[in-house]
N, C-alpha and C positions, 0 to 999 in steps of 0.2 A: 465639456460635453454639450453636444448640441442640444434644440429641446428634443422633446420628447414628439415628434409627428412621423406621420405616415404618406406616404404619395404614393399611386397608382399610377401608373404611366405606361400607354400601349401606343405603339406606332402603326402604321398603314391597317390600321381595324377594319374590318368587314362588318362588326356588328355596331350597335348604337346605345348600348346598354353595359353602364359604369358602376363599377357600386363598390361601396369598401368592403362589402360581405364577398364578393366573388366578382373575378374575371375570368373568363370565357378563349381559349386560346389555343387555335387551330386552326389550320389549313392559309389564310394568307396572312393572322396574325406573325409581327416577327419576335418583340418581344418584350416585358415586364419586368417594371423595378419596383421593390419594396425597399425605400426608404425607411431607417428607424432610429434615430438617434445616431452615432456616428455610422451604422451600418447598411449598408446597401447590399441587397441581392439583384443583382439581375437575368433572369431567365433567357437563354439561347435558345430557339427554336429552331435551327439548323442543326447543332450539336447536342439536341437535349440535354442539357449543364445549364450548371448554377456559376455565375462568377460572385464571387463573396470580398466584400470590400471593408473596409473600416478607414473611416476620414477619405483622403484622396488615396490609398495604396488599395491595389489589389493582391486579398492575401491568398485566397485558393480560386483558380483558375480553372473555371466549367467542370466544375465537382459532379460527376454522376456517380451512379448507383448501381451495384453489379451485384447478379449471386448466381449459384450453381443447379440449375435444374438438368437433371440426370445425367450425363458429361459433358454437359457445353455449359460455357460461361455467357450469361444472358447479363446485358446491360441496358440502361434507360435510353441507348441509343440505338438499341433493337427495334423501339417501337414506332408505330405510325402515329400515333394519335395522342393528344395530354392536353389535361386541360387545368387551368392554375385559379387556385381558389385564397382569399384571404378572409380570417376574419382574426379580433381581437380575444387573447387569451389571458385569463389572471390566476395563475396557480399558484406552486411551491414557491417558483422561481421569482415572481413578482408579475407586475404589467408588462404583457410584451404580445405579440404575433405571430400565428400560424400561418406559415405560405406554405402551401400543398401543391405537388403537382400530381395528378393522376393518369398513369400512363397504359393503353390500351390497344389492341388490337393483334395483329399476326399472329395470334393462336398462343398467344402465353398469357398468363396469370396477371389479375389488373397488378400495375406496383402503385402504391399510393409511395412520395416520395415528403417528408415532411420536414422543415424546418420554423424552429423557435428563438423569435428574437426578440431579445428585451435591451429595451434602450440604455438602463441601469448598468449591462455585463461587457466584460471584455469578450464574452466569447458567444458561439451560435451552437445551438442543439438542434441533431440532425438525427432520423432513423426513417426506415422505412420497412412496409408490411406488403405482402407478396396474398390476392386475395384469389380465389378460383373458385367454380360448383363441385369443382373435384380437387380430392386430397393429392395436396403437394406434397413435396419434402426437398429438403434442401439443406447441407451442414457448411454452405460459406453465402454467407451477405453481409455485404460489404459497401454499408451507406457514406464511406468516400473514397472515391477514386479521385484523383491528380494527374495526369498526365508527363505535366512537365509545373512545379511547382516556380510563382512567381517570384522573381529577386527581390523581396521584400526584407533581408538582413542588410545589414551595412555588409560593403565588399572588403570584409577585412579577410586577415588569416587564421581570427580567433576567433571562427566558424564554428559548431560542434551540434552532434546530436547524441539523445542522452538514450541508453539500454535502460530499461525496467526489467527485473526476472518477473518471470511467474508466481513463482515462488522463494522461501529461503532454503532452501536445501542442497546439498554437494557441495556445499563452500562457492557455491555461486555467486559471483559480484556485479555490481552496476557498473558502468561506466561510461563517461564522456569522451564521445568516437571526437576527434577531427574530421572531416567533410571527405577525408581520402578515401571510401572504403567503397567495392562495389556494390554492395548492398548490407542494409541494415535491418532487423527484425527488432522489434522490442514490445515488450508486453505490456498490455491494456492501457497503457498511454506513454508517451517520448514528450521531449520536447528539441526545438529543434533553433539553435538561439547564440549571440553575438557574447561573446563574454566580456567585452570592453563597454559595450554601452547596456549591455542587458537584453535589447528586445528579443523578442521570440514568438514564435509561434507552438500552442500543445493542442496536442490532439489527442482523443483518449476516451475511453470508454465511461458512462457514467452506471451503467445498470448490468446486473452482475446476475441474472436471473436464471438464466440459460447458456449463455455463451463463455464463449472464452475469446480473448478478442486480440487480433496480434496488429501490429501497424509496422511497415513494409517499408523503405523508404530506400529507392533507387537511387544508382551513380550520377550523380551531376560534377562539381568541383569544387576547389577547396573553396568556395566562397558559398552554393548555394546546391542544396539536392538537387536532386531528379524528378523522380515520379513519388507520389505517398499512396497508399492504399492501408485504410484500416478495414480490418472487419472481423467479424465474430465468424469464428470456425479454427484457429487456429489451434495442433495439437501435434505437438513433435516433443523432441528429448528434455527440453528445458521445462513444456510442461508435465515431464512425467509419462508421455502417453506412449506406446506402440502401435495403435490403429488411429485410423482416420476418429476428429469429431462427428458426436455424434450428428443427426438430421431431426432439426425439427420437421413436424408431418402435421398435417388440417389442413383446411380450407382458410385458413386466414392465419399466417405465420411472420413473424416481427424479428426484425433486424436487433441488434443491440444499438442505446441511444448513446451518438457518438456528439462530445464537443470538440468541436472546433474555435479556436480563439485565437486571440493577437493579444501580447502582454510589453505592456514598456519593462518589465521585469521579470525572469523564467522562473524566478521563486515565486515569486507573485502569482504567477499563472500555475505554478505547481498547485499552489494553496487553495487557490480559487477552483480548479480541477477537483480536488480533495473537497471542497466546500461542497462543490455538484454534488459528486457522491454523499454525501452527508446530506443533503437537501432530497435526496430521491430515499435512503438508506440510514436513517439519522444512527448514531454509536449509538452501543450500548448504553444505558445508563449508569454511574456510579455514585455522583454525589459526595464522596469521601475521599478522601488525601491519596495522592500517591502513592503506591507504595512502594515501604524500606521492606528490608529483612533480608533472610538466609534461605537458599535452596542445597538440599544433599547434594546435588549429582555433580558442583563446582570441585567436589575433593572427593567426598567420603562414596560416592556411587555405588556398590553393592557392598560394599563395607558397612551400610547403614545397618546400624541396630537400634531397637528402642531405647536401653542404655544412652547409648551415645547422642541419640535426638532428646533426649530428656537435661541430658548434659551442656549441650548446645544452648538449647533455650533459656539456662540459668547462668549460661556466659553472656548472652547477650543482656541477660537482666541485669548481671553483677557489674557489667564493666562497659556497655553501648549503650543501652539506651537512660542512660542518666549522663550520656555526655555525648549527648545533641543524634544519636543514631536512631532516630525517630521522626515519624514523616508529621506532619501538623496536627493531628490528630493523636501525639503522643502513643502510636501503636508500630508492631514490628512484624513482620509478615513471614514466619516460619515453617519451607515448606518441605515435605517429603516429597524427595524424586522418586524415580523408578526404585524398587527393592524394598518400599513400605507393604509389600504383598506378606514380607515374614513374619509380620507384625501382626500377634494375635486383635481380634477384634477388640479384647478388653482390653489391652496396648493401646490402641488405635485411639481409645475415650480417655483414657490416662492421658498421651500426649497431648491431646486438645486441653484436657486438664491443666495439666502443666503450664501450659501458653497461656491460657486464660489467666490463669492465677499470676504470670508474670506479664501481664500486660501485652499480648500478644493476639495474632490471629493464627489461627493454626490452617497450612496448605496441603495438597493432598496431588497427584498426578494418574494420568490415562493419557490411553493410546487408544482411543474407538474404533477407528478405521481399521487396525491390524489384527493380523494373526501372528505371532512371533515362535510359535513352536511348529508350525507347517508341518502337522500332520492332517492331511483332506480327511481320514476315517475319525478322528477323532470328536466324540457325542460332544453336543452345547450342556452342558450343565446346567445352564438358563433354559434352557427349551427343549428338554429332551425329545425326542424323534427326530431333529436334525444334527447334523455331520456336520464342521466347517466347510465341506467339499459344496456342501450347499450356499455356501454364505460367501464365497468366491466372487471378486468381482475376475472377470475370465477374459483376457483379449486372444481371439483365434483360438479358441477352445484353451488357452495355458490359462492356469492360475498368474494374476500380475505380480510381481515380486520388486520391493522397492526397498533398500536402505535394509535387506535381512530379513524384513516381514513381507506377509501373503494381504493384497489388499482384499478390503471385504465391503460389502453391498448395504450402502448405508441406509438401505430401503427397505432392506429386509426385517421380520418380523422376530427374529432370532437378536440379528442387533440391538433392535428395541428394549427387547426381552434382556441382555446385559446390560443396557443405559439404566434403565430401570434398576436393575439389581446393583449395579452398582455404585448409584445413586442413593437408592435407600442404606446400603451401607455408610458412605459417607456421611450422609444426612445424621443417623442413628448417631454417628461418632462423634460430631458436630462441628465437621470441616465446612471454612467457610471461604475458601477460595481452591480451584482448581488448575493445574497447568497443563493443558490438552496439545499432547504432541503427535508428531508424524499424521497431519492431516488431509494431506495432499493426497494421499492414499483414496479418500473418500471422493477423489475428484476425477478420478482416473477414466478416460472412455474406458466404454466396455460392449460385448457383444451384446450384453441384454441386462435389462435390471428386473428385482423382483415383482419391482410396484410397473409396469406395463407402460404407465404414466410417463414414466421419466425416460426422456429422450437423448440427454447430454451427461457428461460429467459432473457438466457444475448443476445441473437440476439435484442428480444425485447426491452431488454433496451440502447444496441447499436445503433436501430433504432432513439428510442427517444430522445439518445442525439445528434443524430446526425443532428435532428431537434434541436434542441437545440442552436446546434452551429450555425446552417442557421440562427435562429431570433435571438440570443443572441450574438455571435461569437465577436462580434466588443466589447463588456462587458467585463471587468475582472470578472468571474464564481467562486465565491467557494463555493464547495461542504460542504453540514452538515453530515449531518446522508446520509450515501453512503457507497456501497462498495468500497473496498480500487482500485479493477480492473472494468471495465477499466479505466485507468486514463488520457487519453489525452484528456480528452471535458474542464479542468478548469486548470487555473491556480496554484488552492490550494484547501485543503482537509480538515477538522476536523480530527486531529487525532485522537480522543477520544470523547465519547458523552458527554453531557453537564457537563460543570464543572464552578464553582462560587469561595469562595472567603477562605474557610477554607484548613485545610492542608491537611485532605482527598480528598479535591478536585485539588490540587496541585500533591496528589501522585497517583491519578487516573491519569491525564494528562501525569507524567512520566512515568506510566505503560508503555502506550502507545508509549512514546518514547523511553522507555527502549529499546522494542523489533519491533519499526517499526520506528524509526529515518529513516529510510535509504527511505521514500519513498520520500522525498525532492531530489530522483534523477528521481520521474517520475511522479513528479506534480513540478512546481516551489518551491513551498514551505510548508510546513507542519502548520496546524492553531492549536494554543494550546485551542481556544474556549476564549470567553471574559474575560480578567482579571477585576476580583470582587473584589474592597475592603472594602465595608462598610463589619459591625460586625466581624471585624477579629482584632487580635492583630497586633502589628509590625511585628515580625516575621513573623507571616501569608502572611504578606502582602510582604512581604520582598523576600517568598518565593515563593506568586505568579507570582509575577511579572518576578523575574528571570527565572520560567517556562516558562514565553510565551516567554522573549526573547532568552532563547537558543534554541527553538522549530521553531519559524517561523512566522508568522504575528504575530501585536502586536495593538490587539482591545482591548480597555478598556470597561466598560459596565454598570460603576454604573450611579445613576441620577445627573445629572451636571446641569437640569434644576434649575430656581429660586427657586424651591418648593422643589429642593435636600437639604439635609442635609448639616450643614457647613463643620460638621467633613469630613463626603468623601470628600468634594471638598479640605478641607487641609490636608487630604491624596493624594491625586490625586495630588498636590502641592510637596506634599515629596516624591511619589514613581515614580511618574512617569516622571521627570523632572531629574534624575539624568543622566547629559550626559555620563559618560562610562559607565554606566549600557545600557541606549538608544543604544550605538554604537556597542554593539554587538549585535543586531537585523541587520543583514544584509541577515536574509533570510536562511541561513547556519546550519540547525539542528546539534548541540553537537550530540557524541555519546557517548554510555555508555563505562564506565571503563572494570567494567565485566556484565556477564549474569549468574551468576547463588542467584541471588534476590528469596527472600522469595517471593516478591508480587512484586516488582518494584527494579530496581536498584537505588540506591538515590549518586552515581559517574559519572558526565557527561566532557566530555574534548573535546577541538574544537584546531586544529591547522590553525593557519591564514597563509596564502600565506607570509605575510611580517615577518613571526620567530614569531608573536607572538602566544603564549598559553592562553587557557582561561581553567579554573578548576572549576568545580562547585560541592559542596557536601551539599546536602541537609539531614536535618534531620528531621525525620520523627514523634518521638518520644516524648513522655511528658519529656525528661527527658535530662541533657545534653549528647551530641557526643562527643568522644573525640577517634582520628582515626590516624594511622599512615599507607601513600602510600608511596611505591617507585615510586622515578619520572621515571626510566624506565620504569614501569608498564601506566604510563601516557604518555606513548611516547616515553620521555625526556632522554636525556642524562645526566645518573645517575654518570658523571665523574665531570660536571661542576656545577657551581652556577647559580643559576637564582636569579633575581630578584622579589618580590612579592608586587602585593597591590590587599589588599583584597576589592572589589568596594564598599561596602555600605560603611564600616567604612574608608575607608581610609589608614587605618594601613600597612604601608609598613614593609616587611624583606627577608630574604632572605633565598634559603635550598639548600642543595647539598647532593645527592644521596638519603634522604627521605622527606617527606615532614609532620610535624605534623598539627593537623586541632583539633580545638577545635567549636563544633561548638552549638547553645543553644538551648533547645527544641523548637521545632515546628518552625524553622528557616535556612536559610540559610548560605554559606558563597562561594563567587566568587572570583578567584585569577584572576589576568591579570599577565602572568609569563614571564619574555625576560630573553635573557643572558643578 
């Protein structure tokens, strides 16, 4: 990296006056570079754009800034007048600098256009605020536009740009496009990247406050897009919505802060993406293990009885966790799904009982967002004088309806009014982890919210978790079905919507860790959903298991009750008891080899702090894998020998500069690799 300096530089100036605090940039000014460590902006004053550079490559090519003021699309090349300001900034991010341009005149709203760069980062942070005497309103701004984006990939064929969902709901998947498609949407951040040498470019939203933020990315060819355009307003089927986003409205209204970066590696850059957020939105806090354990709803779903949950937790004491089913902190995390409503109260304190007594934590499950019996007249029991008809989140006068339930208004004071109640019940009981499903619900536009305040979806659904955290907060939170942002109200996320016990449901799960591993940097940890083993073969089960544990919590799900089947429970006896298998669950999502997977990538690798390697290649297939990597390609230092033992079998040997993998249908295989 170069050092760390700054140059100001203006060509054919009219004025006489330089300063590092502000330059002055109008009428026969042409234009201004901000030097910073490898990066360079240079301002156009014929095109109002930014060209943004790193080393000698130019990676976004006269970047302006567009939003929607009443039906026309208004851009910073609208304007007459701007004038570019710098001075030095030391925040979250570290040392680095604000270039401002401020753009003025022909009867529209000042735009202040701002970027931050620090010599330290692969990438540049951009957003901009829309200011007037009179109240705006606006539900798309869009602080990068592209044109025609620079060839800054190698011209290869192993081109790809990456989908992000919004959320994890309808069995929804990521995946890595090829360069062929006319146009590409993907949500709150893409990357867009060479799968033979790595580099890349991500773009992506860091701030999660108000918007929803989609990034658009035009037909070019198979070596290099078209046009990019990120911005905050995005609201169609994938997020859930039926009406437009909603509009922010004041006198001084703000873009979502988008980064922009250049990565010699798209994991790399995922990471560091995920970092930002984390640096503006730090996780939750937890401070404790991982966690192991059991949830109802993988087998026993409304079949739960207290009976049966009592039963459960004295199998995991007799027969798991005295043979390594235990996360470091020698505890097992036992939860009720949905159908613990049958459960008298005094039930409720008995099974936390129960758990405590065997070494356990006892969990508990909600749905906030919904209404699941959809009747509008029926009274809130929490708040008598109002009807659910009032708690309605409404597009076009309908109640919204998502996944079976009635969405409801996470603003409203009835809401509150059951976070509260039934919190205190849990509380009383003494549950001390929660699993908050179908949350997407609370993120829904809508024609109006209770609280006046809130403007968007995700304001609303900010609001609601922020109740959330007031009744819940003291709970380990993990989210189900949710969107992936905002992410600091929970500890841990479902990566993926519901997954069970076969290998389609294994290679659903890595989908999702294929291409969103990296968000274990802005939730503590990533949930693979309950590993299922009944009706599965060994392999199946071989491979399920090793999904959860390279992904992040590690919940089992079949019936362990009396009335369970033997074979699970002497499955459960051989898959989930194997201590080095167990010990790589420490929370730490593997990441993928490569990205450019037909459906999923089935190559996952984790390096440990202490030199060790973990390799994991699954196969997907009826049929056997038989696959040769180089250990560089895996990290590894393709001059030396490593050492290998593959976990399930045992079988040790050793490779040096490649590595051969035999692996047998619909099964896995895990290396533990040291010098």
């Amino acid at each position: 990296m170069k050092n760390n300096w700054l140059t100001l530089k203006s060509l054919f100036l009219c004025v006489s006056a330089l300063s590092v605090s502000g330059l002055i940039l109008s009428g026969c000014t042409e234009n201004a570079n901000l030097n910073v460590g490898e990066w360079s902006l240079e301002y156009d004053a014929h095109a109002n754009g930014i060209d943004i550079s790193k080393g000698s490559k130019l990676i976004y090519d006269n970047v302006y800034a567009a939003y929607k003021l009443a039906d026309s699309v208004v851009s910073t090349r609208d304007y007459a007048k701007h004038h570019v300001s710098t001075k030095k900034i030391n925040d979250y991010f570290g040392e680095g600098y604000h270039y401002e341009v401020t753009y003025t005149g022909n009867n529209l709203p000042a735009l202040v256009q701002s970027f931050y760069v620090y010599p330290a980062k692969d990438y540049v942070l951009t957003d901009f605020t829309l200011e007037s005497t009179t109240e705006i309103a606006s539900n798309y701004m869009a602080p990068v536009n592209v044109d025609r984006m620079p060839e800054v990939l190698n011209q290869g064929e192993n081109n790809r740009a990456l989908f992000i969902p919004f959320d994890n709901d309808c069995w929804i998947r990521y995946q890595s496009h090829p360069l062929t498609f006319t146009e590409l949407t993907s949500y709150e951040v893409t990357a867009i990247f060479n799968n033979d040498d790595r580099e890349a470019v991500v773009v992506g939203s860091v701030e999660h406050d108000s918007w929803k933020t989609g990034i658009t990315i035009g037909k070019g060819n198979i070596y290099n897009v078209g046009s990019l355009v990120c911005y905050g307003g995005i609201a169609d089927k994938t997020t859930r919505d039926s009406k437009p986003h909603g509009a922010l409205k004041g006198t001084k209204i703000k873009s979502p802060k988008i980064l922009v970066g250049f990565f010699e590696d798209w994991r790399g850059g995922m990471e560091e993406y995920a970092q930002a957020n984390a640096v503006i939105a730090p996780p939750k806090a937890w401070g404790k293990a991982v966690p192991f354990g059991w949830n109802s709803w993988g087998a026993l779903q409304f079949n739960l009885t207290y009976p049966k949950a009592l039963e459960v937790s004295d199998f995991y004491k007799e027969n798991l966790q005295s043979r390594h089913f235990v996360n470091s902190d020698n505890l097992v995390y036992t939860g009720l799904d949905s159908g613990w409503n049958s459960f008298s109260e005094e039930e409720l304190k008995a099974f936390v009982d129960k758990c405590k007594a065997n070494g356990q934590v006892a969990g508990v499950y909600w749905t906030p967002f919904t209404d699941w019996v959809k009747n509008p007249e029926r009274e809130i029991k929490e708040m008598p004088g109002y009807k659910y008809k009032d708690v309605y989140l409404y597009a076009n006068g309908k109640p919204q309806e998502l996944d079976g339930a009635y969405a409801v208004d996470p603003t409203h004071p009835a809401i509150e009014a059951m976070m509260k109640h039934t919190s205190e019940l849990f509380h009383r009981a003494g549950f001390e982890y929660v699993k908050m499903d179908f949350m997407t619900h609370g993120a829904m536009e809508a024609d109006k919210w209770y609280n006046p305040e809130i403007q968007t979806g995700i304001q609303g659904y900010n609001y609601g978790m922020q109740l959330l955290d007031k009744y819940f907060g003291d709970m380990y939170i993990n989210l189900s079905i949710s969107p992936v942002f905002p992410a600091h109200y929970a500890q841990s996320r479902r990566i993926a919507c519901d997954a069970w016990n076969k290998m389609k449901d294994t290679e659903y799960t890595l989908n999702a860790l294929s291409y969103g591993w990296w968000q274990d940097k802005v939730y503590q940890f990533n949930d693979p959903d309950h590993i299922v083993l009944r009706d599965a073969t060994d392999g199946e089960n071989r491979a399920r298991v090793t999904s959860g544990v390279i992904t992040g919590i590690f919940i089992a799900g079949d019936d362990f009750s009396k009335g369970g089947s033997k074979e699970v429970k002497e499955k459960a006896m051989k898959y989930l008891t194997n201590a080095e298998i167990n010990a790589i669950a420490n929370g730490e999502s593997f990441h993928p080899v490569d990205g450019n997977g037909e459906k999923s990538e089935n190559q996952f690798v984790r390096m440990d702090k202490d030199g060790k390697a973990y390799y994991a290649v699954f196969n997907y297939m009826d049929q056997e894998l038989k696959m040769t990597t180089a250990l560089e390609r895996l990290g590894l230092d393709s001059s030396k020998e490593y050492k290998l033992k593959e976990l399930w079998s045992g079988i040790e040997s050793t490779a040096k500069t490649n590595l051969e993998v035999t692996v047998p249908a619909c099964d896995v295989a895990i290396f533990k690799m040291e010098e």
